[in-house]
N, C-alpha and C positions, 0 to 999 in steps of 0.2 A: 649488614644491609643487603637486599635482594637486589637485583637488575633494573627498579624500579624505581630505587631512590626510597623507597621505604624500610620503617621502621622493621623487623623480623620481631613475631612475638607469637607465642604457642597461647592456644585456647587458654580465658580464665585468666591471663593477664601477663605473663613473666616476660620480659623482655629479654630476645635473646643478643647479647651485645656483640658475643664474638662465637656466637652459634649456639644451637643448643638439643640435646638427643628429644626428639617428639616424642617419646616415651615419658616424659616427665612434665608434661601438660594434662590438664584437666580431661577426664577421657568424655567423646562424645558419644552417645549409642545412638546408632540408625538400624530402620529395620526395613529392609527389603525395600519397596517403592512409598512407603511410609514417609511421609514431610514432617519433621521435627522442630517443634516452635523451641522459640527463647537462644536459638544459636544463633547471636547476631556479636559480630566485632568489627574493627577496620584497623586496618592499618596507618600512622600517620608519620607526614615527614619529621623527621630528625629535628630537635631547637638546634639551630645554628647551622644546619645545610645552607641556608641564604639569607645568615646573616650578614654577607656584604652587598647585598643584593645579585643579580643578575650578570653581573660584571666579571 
């Protein structure tokens, strides 16, 4: 988990639980000042980060 309280997960889907080398996620190509559609992901919290609520 990053500083953030979020999930850690390399492009394309793989969850990293207790890290994971970037080299082994899906590779993304960019080119120069060129905008690359369909790279979109988010990171989410953890199930059971607040499962006792707030407290």
């Amino acid at each position: 988990m990053n500083v953030l309280g979020l999930e850690d997960r390399l492009f394309g889907g793989a969850l990293c639980v207790s890290g994971c080398n970037p080299l082994s996620g899906s590779p993304i190509t960019v080119s120069g000042t060129a905008t690359t559609n369909a790279i979109d992901f988010s990171l989410s919290i953890p199930v059971g980060l607040f499962a006792n609520g707030f407290e």
